[in-house]
C-alpha positions in Angstrom: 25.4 3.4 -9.4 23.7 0.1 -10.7 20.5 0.8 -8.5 20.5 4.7 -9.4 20.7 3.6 -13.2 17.5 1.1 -12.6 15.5 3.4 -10.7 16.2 6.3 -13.4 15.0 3.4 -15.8 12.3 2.2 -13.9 11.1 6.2 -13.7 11.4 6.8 -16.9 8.4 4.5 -18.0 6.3 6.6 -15.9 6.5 9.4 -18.4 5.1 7.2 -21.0 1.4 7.0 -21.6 1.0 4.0 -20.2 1.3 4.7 -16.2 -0.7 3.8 -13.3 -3.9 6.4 -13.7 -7.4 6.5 -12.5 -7.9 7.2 -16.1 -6.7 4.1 -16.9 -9.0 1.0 -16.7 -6.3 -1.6 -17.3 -3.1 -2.0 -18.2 -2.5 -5.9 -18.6 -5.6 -7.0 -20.6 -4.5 -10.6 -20.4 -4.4 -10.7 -17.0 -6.0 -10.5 -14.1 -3.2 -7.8 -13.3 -3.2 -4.5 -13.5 0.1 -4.4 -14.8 3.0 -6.5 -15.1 6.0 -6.5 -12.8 9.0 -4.4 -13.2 12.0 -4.9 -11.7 12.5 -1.9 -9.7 16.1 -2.4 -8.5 18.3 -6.0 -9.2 15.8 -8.7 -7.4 13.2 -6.6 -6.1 9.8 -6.2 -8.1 6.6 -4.7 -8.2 3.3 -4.8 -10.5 1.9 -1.5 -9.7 -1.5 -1.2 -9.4 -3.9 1.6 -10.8 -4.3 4.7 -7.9 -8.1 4.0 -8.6 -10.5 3.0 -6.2 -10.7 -1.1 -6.8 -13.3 -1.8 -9.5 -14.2 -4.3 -11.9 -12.1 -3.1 -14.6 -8.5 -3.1 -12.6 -9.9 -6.5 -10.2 -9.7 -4.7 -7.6 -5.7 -4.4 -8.2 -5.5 -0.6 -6.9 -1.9 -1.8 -4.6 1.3 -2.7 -5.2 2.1 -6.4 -5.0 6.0 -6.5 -4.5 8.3 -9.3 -4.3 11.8 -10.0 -3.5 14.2 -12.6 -4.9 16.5 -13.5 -2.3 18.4 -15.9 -4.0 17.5 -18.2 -1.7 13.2 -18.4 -1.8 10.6 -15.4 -2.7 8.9 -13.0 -0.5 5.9 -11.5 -1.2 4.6 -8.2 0.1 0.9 -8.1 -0.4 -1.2 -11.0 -0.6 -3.8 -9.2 -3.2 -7.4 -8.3 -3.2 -8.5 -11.7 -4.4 -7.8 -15.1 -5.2 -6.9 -15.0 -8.4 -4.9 -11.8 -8.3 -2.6 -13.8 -6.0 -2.4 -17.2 -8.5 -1.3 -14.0 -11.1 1.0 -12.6 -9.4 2.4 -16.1 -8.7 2.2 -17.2 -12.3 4.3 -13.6 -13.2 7.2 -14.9 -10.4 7.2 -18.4 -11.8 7.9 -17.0 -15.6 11.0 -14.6 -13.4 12.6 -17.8 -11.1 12.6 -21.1 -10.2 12.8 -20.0 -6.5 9.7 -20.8 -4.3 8.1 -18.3 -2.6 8.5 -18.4 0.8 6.8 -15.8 2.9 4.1 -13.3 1.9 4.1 -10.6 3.9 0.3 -8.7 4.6 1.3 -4.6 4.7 -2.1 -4.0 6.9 -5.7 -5.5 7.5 -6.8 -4.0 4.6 -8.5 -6.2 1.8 -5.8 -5.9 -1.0 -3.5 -7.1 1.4 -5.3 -9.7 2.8 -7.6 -11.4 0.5 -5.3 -13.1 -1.2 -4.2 -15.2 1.2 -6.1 -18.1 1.1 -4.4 -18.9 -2.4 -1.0 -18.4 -0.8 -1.8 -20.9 2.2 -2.8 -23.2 -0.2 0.9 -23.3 -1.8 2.1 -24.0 2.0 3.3 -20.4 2.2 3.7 -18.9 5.6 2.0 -15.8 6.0 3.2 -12.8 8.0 1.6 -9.4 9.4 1.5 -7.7 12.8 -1.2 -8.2 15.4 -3.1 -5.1 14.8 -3.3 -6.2 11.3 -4.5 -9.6 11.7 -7.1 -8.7 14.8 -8.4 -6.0 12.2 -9.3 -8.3 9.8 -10.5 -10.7 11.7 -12.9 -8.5 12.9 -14.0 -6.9 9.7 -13.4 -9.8 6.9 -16.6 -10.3 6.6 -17.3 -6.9 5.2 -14.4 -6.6 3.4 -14.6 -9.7 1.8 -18.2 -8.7 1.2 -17.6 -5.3 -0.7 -14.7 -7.0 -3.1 -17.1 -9.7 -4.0 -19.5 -7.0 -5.0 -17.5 -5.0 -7.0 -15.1 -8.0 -8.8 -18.0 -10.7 -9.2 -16.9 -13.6 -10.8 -13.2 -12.4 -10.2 -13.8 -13.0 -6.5 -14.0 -16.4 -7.3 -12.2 -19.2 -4.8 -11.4 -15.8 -2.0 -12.5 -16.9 1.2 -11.3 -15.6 4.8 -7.7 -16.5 5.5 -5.8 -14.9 8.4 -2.0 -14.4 8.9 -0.4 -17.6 9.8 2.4 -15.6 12.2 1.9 -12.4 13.6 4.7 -10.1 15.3 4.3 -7.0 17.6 7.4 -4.7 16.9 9.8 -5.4 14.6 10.2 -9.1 12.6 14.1 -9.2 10.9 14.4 -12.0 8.3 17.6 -13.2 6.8 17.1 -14.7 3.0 19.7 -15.3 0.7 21.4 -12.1 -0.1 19.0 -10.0 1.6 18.9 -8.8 4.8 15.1 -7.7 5.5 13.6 -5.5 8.5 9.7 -5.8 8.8 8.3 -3.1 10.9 6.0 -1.2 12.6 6.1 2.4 12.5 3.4 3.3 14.7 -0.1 4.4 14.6 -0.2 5.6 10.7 -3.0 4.8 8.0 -4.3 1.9 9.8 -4.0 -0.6 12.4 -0.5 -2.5 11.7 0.7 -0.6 9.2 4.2 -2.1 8.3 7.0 -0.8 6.3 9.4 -3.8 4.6 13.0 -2.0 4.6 16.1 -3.1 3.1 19.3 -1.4 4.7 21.5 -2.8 2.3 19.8 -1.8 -0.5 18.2 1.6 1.0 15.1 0.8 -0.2 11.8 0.5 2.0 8.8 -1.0 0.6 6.6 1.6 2.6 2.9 0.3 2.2 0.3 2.8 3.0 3.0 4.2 5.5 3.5 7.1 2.4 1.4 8.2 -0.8 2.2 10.3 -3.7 0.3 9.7 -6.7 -3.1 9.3 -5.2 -4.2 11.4 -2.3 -4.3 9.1 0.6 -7.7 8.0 2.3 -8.8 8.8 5.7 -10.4 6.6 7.6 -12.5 6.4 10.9 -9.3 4.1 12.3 -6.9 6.5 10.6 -4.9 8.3 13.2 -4.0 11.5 11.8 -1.8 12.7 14.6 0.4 9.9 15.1 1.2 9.0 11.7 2.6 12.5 12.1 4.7 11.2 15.2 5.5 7.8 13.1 6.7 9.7 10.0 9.7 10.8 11.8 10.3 7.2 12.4 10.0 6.1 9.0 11.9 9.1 7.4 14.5 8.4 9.6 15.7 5.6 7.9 16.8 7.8 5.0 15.6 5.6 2.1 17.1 6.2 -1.6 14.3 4.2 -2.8 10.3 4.1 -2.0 7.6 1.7 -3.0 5.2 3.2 -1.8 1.7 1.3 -1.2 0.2 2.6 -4.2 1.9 4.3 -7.2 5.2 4.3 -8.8 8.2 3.7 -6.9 9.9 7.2 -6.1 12.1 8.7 -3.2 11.4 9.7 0.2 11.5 13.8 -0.9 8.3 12.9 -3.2 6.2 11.0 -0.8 6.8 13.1 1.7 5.3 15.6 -0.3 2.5 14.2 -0.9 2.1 12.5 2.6 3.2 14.5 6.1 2.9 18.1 4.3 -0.7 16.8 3.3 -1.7 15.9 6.9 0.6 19.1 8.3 -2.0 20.8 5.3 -5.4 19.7 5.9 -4.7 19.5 9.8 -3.7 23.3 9.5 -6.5 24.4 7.8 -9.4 22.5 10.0 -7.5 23.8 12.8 -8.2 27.2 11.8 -11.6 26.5 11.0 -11.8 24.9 14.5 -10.4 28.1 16.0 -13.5 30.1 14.3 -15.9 27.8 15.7 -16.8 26.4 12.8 -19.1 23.2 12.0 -18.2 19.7 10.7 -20.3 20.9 7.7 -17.9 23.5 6.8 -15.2 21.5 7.0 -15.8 20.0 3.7 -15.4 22.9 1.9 -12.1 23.7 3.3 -9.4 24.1 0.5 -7.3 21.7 -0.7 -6.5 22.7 -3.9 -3.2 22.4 -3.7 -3.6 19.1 -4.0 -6.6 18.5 -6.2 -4.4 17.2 -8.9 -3.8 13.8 -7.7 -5.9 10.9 -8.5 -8.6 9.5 -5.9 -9.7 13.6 -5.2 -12.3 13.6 -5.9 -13.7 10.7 -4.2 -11.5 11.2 -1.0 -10.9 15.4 -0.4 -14.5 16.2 1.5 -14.4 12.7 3.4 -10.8 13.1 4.2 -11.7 16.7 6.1 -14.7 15.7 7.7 -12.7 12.9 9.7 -10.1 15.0 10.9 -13.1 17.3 11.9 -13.9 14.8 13.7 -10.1 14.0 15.3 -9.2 17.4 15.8 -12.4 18.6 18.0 -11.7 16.1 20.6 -7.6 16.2 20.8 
C-alpha cells in the first residue's frame, strides 16, 4: 500500500504543468539538471529528463538518471550525457544521504548513459554495463562524444572517454543493503546491451530504453526491431507494478507497453503491407502513424523510424 500511495503521488505531479515536455526547455534553472529528483517509491529516485532530443537548453539531460539507496551505499543507473550532469546528479544525492555511491550502472552504449563516467571514476566508483554496451561505445565514443560537445559547448566541459570498469554477459545480481537487485539483459532490443535494473522485492524494474511511453522511441540502424519483439516477452514477464522507463515519467507496464510492443507490432504491420504491394523505401515514409503522432519526439523520429524497418523487413 505504501508504494501504491507514492506512485499515485509521484503520478500526480505529472498532471501539473510542470512535466517532462519537449515543450519544455528546462525545468531546474539552477542546475545543470533537467529536473530534480523525486522519490519514486521509499529509496529509489529519479530526475527525469525532458523526452526532447538533447539540446543546449536541457544539457543534453533527455534520460532518466535513477538511483537507489540501499541503506548500505548508492547505485546509480545512468552515468549522464556529460560531466557535469553527473557532478549534479551527485551533488542532488549528497543533499538526500550520507551514503556513498557505490556502483553506477550504464543502461546501454548510448551517450547519456555513458558520458558521464569519467566524473564517476574519478570518485573511485566502479562502473557497470554489459559487453555489447561497453564494445559499442568503444567503438563509437568518439562520435558520440563529438556530437554532445557540439550541441552542449561549454557544458561538455571536463567529459572525456571513459569505459565501464566491469562488464557482464547475462545477468549481474547485486545484494546492497535492503535491496536485492537483478541487472539484466533482455535481449536484442533498442540497442546493443540494452539492460533492464529490476527489483523483485519491490516489483519495480528500472527498464532503460527496454520500454517508452511518453516519447515515441527512436529507431536506429543497430535497432533490432524483431527481437526486441522476442525480448519484450521477457521483460513483461517479470510482471512489474512499477516502470521507470528510460525516458519519461515512471508508469506501469500496461502504459509502456502501449506505447512500445503495439508501436513496433504497428509500424511493422503497416510496412509489411506496404512490402506486400511492392512498394519502395520512399513510400514507406509516408506510411501512417497517426495513431501515435501525439507523443513527443514525432516529429523528428516517425519518417526515420519507417524507413529503417523498410530497411529490416525487406531482408527478414
Amino acid at each position: 500500500m505504501r508504494l501504491q500511495i507514492a506512485l499515485a503521488a509521484l503520478l500526480a505531479q505529472v498532471s501539473l504543468p510542470c512535466v517532462a515536455s519537449e515543450q519544455i526547455p528546462d525545468q531546474y534553472p539552477q542546475s545543470v539538471l533537467y529536473a530534480k529528483p523525486v522519490e519514486v517509491i521509499p529509496h529509489v529516485w529519479s530526475a527525469i529528463g525532458a523526452t526532447a532530443p538533447p539540446t543546449y537548453e536541457n544539457s543534453g539531460h533527455n534520460n532518466n538518471l535513477s538511483f537507489i539507496i540501499t541503506g548500505d551505499g548508492v547505485i546509480v543507473i545512468n552515468a549522464g550525457a556529460a560531466y557535469l550532469l553527473a557532478k549534479a546528479l551527485h551533488d542532488e544525492i549528497r543533499e538526500i544521504t550520507d551514503e556513498p555511491v557505490k556502483l553506477v550502472i550504464n543502461e546501454n552504449g548510448q551517450g547519456h548513459a555513458m558520458l558521464g563516467n569519467a566524473y564517476w571514476a574519478e570518485q573511485g566508483v566502479a562502473i557497470l554495463a554489459h559487453v555489447e554496451a561497453a564494445e559499442e561505445f568503444e567503438d563509437r565514443g568518439p562520435q558520440i562524444l563529438a556530437r554532445m560537445e557540439s550541441y552542449n559547448k561549454e557544458k561538455s566541459a571536463s567529459t572525456v572517454l571513459q569505459g565501464p570498469s566491469e562488464t557482464f554477459d547475462e545477468e549481474r545480481l547485486i545484494e546492497m543493503g535492503r535491496f536485492r537487485i537483478e541487472v539484466r539483459n533482455p535481449g536484442p532490443a533498442h540497442s546493443p546491451g540494452d539492460i533492464v535494473v529490476w527489483l523483485p522485492e519491490q516489483s519495480l524494474v528500472i527498464s532503460g530504453d527496454m520500454a517508452f511511453h511518453e516519447r515515441l522511441l527512436p529507431i536506429f540502424d543497430d535497432t533490432d526491431t524483431a527481437g526486441w519483439l522476442e525480448s519484450w516477452e521477457d521483460f513483461e514477464a517479470l510482471e512489474a507494478t512499477y516502470v521507470i522507463p528510460g525516458h519519461g515519467h515512471p508508469t506501469n507496464m500496461d502504459q509502456v507497453r502501449r506505447y512500445t510492443k503495439d508501436y513496433l507490432v504497428y509500424l511493422r504491420g503497416q510496412v509489411g503491407k506496404l512490402l506486400e504491394d511492392g512498394g519502395s523505401l520512399e513510400e514507406a515514409y509516408y506510411v501512417d502513424q497517426s495513431p501515435y503522432a501525439h507523443l513527443d519526439t514525432f516529429e523528428q523520429l516517425a519518417t526515420r523510424n519507417a524507413g529503417r524497418v523498410y530497411e529490416q523487413m525487406e531482408f527478414e
